[in-house]
C-alpha positions in Angstrom: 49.1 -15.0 -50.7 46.0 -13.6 -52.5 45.5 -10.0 -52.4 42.6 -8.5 -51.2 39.8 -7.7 -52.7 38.1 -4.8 -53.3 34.2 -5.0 -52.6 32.7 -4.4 -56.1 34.5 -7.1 -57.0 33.2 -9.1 -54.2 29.6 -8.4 -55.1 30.5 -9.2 -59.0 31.5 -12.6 -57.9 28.9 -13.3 -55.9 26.5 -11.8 -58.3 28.0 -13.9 -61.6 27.7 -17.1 -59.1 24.0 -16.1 -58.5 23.2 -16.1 -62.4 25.5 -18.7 -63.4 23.5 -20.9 -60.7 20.1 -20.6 -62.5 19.0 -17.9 -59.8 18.8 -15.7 -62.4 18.2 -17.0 -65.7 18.8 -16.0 -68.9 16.5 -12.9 -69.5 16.1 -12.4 -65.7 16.0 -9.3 -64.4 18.2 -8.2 -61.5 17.7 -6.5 -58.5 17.7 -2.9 -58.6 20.2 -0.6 -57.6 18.0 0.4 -54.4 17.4 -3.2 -53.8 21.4 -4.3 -54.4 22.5 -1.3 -51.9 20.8 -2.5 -49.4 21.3 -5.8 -49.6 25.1 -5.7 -50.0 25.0 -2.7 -47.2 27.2 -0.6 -49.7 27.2 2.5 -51.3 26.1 3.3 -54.8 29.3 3.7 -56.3 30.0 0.0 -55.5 27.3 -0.9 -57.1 27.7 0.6 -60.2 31.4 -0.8 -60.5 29.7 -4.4 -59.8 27.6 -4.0 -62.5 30.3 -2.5 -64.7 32.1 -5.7 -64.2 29.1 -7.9 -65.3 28.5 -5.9 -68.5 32.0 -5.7 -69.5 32.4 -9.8 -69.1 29.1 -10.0 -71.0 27.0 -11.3 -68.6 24.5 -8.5 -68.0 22.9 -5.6 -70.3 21.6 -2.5 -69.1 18.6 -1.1 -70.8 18.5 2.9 -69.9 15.4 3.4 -67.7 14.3 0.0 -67.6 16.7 -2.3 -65.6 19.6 -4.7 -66.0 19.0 -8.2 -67.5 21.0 -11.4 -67.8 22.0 -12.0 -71.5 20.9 -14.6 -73.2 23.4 -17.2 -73.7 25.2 -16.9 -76.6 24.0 -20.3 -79.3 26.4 -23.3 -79.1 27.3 -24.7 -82.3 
């Protein structure tokens, strides 16, 4: 049985498929906070933790007072 999951992690998921499927691209920016809350219908919190997730992984950056972008991908050798 898989356990439950909690709904930051939910968004994360749903989130990294989004970017990983080209709906936002490398350099993108993502929605805001405002925007992700209510689109999600979730508290703030939650949101933060999602995007906590994404920046620890890699995936994101966050640049103080401007937004969170997808990272560049990394250059195959």
């Amino acid at each position: 049985m898989v356990p439950p999951r909690y709904r930051y992690e939910e968004i994360a998921i749903d989130l990294q498929k989004r970017i990983d499927g080209g709906e936002f691209p490398p350099g993108a920016r993502l929605p805001s906070r405002r925007e992700l809350i209510e689109q999600y219908e979730v508290t703030e919190p939650v949101i933060d933790r999602a995007m906590l997730i994404l920046r620890v992984k890699g995936i994101t950056e966050t640049l103080s007072g401007v937004g969170v972008y997808v990272r560049e991908a990394a250059e195959e050798e």
